[in-house]
Backbone atoms as SQL, in Angstrom:
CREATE TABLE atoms (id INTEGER PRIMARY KEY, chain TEXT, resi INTEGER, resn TEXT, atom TEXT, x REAL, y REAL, z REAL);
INSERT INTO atoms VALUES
  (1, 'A', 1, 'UNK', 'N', -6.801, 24.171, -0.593),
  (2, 'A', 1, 'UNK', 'CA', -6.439, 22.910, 0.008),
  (3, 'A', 1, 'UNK', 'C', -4.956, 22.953, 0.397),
  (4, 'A', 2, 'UNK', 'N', -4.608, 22.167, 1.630),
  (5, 'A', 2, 'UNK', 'CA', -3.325, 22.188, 2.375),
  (6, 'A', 2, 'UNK', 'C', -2.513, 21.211, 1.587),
  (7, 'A', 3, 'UNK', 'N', -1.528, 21.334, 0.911),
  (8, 'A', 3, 'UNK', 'CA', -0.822, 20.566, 0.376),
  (9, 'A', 3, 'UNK', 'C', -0.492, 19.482, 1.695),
  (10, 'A', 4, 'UNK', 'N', 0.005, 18.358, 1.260),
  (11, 'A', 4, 'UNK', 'CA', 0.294, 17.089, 2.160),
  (12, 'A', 4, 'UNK', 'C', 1.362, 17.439, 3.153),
  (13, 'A', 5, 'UNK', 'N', 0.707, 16.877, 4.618),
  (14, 'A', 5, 'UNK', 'CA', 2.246, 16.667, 5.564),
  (15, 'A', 5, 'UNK', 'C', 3.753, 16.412, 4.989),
  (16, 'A', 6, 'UNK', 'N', 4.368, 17.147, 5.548),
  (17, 'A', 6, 'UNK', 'CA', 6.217, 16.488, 5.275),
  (18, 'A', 6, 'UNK', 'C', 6.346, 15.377, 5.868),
  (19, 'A', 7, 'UNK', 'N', 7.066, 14.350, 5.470),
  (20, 'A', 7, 'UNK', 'CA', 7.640, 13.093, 6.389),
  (21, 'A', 7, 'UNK', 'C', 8.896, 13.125, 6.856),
  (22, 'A', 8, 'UNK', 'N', 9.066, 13.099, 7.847),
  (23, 'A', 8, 'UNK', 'CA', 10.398, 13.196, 8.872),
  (24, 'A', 8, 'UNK', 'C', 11.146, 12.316, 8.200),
  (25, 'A', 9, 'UNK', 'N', 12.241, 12.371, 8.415),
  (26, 'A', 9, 'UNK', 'CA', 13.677, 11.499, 7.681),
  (27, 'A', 9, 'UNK', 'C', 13.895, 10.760, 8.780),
  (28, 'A', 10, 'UNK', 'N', 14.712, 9.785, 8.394),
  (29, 'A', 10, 'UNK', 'CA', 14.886, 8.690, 9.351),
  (30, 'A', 10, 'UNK', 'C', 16.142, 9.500, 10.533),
  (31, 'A', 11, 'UNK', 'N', 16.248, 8.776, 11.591),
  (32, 'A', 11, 'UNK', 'CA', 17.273, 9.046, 12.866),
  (33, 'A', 11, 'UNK', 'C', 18.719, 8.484, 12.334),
  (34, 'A', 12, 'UNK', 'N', 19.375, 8.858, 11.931),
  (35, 'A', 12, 'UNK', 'CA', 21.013, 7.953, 11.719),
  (36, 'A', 12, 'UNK', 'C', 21.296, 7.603, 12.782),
  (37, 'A', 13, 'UNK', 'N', 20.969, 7.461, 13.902),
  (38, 'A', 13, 'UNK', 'CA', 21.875, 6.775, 15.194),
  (39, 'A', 13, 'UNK', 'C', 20.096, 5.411, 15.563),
  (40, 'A', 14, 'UNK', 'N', 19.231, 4.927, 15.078),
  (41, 'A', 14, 'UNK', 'CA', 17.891, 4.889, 15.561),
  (42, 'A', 14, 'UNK', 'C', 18.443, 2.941, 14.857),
  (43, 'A', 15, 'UNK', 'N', 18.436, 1.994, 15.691),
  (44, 'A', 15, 'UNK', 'CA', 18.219, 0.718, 15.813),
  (45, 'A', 15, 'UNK', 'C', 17.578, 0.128, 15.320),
  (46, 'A', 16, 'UNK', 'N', 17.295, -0.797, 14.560),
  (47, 'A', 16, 'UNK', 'CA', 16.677, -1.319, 13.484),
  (48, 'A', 16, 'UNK', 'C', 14.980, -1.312, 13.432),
  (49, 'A', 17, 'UNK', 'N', 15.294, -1.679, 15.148),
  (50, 'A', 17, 'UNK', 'CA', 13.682, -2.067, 15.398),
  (51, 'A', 17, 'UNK', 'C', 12.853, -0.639, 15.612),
  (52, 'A', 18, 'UNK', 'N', 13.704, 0.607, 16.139),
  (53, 'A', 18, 'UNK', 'CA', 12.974, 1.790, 16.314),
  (54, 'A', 18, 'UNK', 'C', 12.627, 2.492, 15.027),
  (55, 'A', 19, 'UNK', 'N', 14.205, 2.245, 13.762),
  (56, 'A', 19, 'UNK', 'CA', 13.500, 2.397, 12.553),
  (57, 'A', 19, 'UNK', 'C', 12.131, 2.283, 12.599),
  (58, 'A', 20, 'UNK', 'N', 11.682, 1.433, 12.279),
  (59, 'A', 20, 'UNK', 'CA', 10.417, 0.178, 11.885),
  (60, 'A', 20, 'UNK', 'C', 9.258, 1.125, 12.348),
  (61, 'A', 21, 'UNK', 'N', 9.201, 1.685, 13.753),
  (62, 'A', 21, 'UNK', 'CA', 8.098, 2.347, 14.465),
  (63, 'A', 21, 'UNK', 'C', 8.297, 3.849, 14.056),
  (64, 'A', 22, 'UNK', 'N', 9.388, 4.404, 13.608),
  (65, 'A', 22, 'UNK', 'CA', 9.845, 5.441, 13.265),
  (66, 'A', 22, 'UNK', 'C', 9.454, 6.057, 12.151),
  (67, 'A', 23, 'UNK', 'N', 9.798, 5.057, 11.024),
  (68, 'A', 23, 'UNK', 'CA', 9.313, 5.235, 9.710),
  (69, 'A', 23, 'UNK', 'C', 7.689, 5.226, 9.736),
  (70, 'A', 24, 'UNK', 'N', 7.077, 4.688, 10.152),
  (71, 'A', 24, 'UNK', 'CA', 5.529, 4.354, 10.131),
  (72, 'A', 24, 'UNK', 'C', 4.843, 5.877, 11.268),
  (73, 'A', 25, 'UNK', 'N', 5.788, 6.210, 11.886),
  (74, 'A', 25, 'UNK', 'CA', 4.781, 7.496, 12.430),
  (75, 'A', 25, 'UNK', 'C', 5.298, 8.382, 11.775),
  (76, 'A', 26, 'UNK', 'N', 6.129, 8.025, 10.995),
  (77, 'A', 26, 'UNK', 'CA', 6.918, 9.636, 9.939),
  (78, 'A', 26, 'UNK', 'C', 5.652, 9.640, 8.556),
  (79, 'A', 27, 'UNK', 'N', 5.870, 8.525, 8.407),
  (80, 'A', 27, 'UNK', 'CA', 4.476, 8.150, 7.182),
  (81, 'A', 27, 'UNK', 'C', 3.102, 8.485, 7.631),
  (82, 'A', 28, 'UNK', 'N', 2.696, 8.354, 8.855),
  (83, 'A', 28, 'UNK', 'CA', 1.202, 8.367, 8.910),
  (84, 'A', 28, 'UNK', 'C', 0.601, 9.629, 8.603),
  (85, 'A', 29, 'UNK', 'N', 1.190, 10.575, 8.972),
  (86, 'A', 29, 'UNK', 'CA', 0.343, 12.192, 8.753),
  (87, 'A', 29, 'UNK', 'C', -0.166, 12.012, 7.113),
  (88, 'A', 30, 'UNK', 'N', 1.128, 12.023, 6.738),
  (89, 'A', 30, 'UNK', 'CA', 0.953, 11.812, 4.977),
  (90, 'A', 30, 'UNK', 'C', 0.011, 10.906, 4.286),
  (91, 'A', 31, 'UNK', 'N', -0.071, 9.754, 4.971),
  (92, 'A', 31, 'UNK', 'CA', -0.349, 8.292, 4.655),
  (93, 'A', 31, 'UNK', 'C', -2.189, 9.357, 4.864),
  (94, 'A', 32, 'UNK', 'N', -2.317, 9.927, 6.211),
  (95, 'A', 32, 'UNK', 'CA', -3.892, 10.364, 6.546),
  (96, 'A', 32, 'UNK', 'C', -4.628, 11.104, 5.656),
  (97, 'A', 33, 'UNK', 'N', -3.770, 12.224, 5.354),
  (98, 'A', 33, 'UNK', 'CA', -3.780, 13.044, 3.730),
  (99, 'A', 33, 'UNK', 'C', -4.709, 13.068, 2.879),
  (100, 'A', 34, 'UNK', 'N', -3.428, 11.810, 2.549),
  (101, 'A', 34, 'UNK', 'CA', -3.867, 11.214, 1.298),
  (102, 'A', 34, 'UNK', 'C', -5.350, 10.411, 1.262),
  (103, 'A', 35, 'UNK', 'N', -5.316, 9.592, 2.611),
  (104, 'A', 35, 'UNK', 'CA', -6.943, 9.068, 2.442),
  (105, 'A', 35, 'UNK', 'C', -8.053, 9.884, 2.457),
  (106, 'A', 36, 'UNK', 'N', -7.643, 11.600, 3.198),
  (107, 'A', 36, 'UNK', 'CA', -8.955, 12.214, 2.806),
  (108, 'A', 36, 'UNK', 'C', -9.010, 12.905, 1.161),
  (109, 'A', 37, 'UNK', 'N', -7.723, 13.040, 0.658),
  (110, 'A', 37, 'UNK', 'CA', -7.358, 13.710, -0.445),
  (111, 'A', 37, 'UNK', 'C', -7.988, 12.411, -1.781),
  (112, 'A', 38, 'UNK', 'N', -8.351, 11.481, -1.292),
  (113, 'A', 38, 'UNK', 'CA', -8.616, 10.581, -3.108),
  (114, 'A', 38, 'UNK', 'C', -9.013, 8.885, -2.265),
  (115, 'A', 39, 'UNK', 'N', -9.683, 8.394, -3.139),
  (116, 'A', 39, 'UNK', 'CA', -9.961, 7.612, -2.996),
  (117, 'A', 39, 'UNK', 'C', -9.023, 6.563, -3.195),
  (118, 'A', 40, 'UNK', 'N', -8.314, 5.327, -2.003),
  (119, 'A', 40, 'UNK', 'CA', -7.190, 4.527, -2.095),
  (120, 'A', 40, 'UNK', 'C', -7.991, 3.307, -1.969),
  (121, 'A', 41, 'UNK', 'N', -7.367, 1.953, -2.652),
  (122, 'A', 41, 'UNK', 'CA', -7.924, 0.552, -2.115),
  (123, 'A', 41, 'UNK', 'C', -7.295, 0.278, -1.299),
  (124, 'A', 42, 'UNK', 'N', -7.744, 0.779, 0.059),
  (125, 'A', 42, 'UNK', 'CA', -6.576, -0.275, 1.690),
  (126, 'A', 42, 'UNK', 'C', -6.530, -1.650, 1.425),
  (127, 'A', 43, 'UNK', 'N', -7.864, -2.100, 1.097),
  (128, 'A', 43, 'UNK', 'CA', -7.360, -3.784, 0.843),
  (129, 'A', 43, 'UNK', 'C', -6.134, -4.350, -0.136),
  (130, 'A', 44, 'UNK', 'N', -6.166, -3.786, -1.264),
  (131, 'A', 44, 'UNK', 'CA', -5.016, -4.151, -2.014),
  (132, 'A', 44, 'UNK', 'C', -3.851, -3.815, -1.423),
  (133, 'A', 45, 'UNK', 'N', -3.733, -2.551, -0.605),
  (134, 'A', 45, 'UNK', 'CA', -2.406, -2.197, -0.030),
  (135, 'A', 45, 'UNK', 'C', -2.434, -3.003, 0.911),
  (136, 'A', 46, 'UNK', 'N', -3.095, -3.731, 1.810),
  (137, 'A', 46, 'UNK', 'CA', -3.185, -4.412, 2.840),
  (138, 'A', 46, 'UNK', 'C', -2.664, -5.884, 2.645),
  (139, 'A', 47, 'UNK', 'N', -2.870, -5.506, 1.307),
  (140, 'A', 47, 'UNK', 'CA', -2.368, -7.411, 0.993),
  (141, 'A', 47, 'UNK', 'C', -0.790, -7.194, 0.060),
  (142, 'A', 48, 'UNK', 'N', -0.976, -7.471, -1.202),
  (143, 'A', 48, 'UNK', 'CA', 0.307, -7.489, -2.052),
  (144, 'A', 48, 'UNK', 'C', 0.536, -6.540, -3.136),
  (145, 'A', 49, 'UNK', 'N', -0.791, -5.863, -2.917),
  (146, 'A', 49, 'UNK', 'CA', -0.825, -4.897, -4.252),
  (147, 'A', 49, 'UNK', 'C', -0.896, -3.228, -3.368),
  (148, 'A', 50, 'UNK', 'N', -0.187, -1.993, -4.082),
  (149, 'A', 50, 'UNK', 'CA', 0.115, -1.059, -3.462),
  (150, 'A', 50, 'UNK', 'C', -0.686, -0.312, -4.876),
  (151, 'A', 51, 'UNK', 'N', -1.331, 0.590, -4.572),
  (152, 'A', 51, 'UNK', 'CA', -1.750, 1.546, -5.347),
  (153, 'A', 51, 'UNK', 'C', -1.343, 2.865, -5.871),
  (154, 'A', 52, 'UNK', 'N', -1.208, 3.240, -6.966),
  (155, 'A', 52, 'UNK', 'CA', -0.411, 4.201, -7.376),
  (156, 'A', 52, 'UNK', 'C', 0.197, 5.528, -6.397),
  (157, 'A', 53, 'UNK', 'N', -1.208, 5.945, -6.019),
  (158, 'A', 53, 'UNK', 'CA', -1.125, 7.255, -4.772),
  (159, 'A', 53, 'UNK', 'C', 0.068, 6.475, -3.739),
  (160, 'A', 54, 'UNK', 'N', -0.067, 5.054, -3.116),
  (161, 'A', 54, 'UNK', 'CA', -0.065, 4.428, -1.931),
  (162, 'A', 54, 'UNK', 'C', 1.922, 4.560, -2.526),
  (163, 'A', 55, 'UNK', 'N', 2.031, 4.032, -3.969),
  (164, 'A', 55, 'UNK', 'CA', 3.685, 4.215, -4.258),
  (165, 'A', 55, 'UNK', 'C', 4.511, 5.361, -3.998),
  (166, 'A', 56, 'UNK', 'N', 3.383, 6.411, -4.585),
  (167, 'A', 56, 'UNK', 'CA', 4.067, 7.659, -4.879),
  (168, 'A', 56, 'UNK', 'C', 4.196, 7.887, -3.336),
  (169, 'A', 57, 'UNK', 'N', 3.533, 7.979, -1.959),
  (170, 'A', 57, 'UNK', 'CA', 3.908, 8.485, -0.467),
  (171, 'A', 57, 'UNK', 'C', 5.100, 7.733, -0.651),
  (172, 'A', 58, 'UNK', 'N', 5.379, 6.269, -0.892),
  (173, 'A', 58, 'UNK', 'CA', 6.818, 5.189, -0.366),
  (174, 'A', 58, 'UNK', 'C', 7.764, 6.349, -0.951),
  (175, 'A', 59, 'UNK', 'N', 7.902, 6.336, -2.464),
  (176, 'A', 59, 'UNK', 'CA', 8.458, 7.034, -3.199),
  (177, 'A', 59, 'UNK', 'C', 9.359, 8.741, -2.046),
  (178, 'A', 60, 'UNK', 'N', 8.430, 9.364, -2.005),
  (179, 'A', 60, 'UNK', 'CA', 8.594, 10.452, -1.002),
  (180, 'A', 60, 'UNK', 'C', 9.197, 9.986, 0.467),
  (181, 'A', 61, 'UNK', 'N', 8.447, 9.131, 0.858),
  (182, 'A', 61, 'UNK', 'CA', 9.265, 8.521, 2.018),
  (183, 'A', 61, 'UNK', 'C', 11.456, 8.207, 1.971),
  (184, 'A', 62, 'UNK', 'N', 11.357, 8.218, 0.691),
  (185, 'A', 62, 'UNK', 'CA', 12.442, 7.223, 0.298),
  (186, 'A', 62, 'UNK', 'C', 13.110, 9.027, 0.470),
  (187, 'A', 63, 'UNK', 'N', 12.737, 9.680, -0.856),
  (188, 'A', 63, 'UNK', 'CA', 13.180, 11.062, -1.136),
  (189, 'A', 63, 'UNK', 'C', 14.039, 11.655, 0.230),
  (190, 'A', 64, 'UNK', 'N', 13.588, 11.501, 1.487),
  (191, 'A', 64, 'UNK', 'CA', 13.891, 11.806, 2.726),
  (192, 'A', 64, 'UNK', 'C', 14.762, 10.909, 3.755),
  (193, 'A', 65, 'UNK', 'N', 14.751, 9.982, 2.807),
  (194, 'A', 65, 'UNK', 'CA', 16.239, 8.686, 3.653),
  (195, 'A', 65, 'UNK', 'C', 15.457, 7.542, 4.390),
  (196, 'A', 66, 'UNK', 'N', 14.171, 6.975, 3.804),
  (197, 'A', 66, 'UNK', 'CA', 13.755, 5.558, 4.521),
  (198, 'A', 66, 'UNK', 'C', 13.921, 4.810, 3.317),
  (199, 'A', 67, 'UNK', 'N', 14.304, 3.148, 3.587),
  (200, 'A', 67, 'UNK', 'CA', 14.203, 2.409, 2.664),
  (201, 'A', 67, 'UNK', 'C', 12.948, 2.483, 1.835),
  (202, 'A', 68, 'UNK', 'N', 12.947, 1.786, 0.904),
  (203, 'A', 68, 'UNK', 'CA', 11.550, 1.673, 0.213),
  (204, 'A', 68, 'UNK', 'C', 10.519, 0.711, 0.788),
  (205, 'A', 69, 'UNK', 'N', 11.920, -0.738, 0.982),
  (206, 'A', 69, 'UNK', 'CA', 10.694, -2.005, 2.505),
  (207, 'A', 69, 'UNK', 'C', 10.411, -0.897, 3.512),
  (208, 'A', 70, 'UNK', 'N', 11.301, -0.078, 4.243),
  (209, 'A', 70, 'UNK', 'CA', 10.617, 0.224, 5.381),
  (210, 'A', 70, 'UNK', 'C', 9.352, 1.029, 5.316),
  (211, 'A', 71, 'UNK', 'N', 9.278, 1.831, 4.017),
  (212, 'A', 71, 'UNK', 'CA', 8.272, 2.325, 3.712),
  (213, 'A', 71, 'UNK', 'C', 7.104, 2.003, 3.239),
  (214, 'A', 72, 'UNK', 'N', 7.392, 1.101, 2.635),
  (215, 'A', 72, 'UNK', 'CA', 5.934, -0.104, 2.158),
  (216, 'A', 72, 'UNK', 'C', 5.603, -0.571, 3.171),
  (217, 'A', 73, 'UNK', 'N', 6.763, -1.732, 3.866),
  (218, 'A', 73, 'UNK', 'CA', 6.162, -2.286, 5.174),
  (219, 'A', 73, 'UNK', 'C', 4.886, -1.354, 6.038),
  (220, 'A', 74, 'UNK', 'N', 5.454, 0.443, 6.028),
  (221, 'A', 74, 'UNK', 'CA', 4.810, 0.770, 7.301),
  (222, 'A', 74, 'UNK', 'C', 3.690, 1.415, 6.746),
  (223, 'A', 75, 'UNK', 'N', 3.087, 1.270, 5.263),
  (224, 'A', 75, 'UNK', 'CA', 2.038, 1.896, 4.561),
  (225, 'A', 75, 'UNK', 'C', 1.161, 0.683, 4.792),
  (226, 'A', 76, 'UNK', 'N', 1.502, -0.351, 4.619),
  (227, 'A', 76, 'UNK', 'CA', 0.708, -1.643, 4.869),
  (228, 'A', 76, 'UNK', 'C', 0.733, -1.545, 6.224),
  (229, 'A', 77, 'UNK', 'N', 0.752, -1.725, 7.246),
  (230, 'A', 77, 'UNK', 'CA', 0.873, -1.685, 8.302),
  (231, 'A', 77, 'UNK', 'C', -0.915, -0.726, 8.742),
  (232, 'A', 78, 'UNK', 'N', -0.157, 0.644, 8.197),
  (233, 'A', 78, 'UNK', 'CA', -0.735, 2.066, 8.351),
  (234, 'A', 78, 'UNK', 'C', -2.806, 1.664, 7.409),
  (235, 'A', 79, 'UNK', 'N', -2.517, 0.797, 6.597),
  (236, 'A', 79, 'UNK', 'CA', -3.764, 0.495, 6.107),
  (237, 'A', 79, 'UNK', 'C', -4.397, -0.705, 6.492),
  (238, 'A', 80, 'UNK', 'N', -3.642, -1.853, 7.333),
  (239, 'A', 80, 'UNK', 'CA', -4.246, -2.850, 7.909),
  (240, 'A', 80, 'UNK', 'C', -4.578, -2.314, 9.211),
  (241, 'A', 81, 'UNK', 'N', -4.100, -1.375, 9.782),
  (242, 'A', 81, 'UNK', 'CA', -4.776, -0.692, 11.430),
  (243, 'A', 81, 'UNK', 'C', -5.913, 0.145, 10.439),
  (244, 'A', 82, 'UNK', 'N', -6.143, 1.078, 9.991),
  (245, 'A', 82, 'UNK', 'CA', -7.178, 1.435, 9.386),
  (246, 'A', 82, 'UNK', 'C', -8.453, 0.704, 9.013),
  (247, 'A', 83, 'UNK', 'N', -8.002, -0.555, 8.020),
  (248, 'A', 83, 'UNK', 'CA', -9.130, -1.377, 7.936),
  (249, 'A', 83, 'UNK', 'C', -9.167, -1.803, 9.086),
  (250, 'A', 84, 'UNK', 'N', -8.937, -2.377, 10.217),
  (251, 'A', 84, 'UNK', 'CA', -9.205, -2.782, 11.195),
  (252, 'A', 84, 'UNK', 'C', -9.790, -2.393, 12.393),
  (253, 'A', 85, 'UNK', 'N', -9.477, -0.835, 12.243),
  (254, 'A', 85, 'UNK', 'CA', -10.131, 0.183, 12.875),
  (255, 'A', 85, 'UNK', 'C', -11.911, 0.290, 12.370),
  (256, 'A', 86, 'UNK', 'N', -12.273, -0.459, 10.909),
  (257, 'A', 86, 'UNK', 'CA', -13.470, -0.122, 10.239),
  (258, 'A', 86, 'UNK', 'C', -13.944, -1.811, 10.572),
  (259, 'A', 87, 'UNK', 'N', -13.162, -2.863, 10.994),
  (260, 'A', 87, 'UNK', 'CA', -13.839, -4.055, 11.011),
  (261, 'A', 87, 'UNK', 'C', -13.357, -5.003, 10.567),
  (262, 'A', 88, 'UNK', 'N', -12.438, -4.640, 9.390),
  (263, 'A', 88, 'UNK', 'CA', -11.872, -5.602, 8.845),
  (264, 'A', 88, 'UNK', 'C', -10.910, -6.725, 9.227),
  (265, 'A', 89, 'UNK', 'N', -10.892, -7.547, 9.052),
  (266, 'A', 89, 'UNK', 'CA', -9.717, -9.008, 9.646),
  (267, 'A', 89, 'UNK', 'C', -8.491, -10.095, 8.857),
  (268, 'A', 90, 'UNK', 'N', -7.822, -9.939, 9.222),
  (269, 'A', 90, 'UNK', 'CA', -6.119, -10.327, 8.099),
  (270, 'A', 90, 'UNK', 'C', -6.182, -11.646, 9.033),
  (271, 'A', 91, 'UNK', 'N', -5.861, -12.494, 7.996),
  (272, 'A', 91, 'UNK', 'CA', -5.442, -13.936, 8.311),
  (273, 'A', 91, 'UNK', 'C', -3.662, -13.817, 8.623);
């Protein structure tokens, strides 16, 4: 088995808002991984609760220079397009 994608480090010159889109495609390879690598609850990450696996990617994210919000933000993000991709719907 292929150990997990690397996550790109953030841009030091990159604008708040490109952060935001930045961090979340630096996360997704990893974030994909992991969903074939173990079983995750997207719904809990989708809402307020983050799951151990779902910490430890933020965690790594961080390791490489993204905040920890920007990294949660874009794991939630990364699992509400997923469920949504399967059907699911966020108030």
């Amino acid at each position: 088995m292929e150990p997990m994608k690397a996550i790109r480090p953030p841009d030091k010159d990159a604008g708040e808002g490109e952060r935001t889109a930045a961090c979340l495609e630096a996360i997704k390879p990893s974030f994909e991984d992991l969903l074939e690598l173990a079983p995750v609850n997207l719904a809990a990450t989708a809402g307020d609760d983050m799951p151990e696996g779902l910490m430890a990617l933020a965690k790594r994210a961080q390791s490489v220079g993204w905040s920890r919000e920007e990294a949660v933000e874009a794991i939630r993000k990364l699992a509400r397009r997923h469920l949504g991709a399967k059907g699911a719907t966020f108030d």
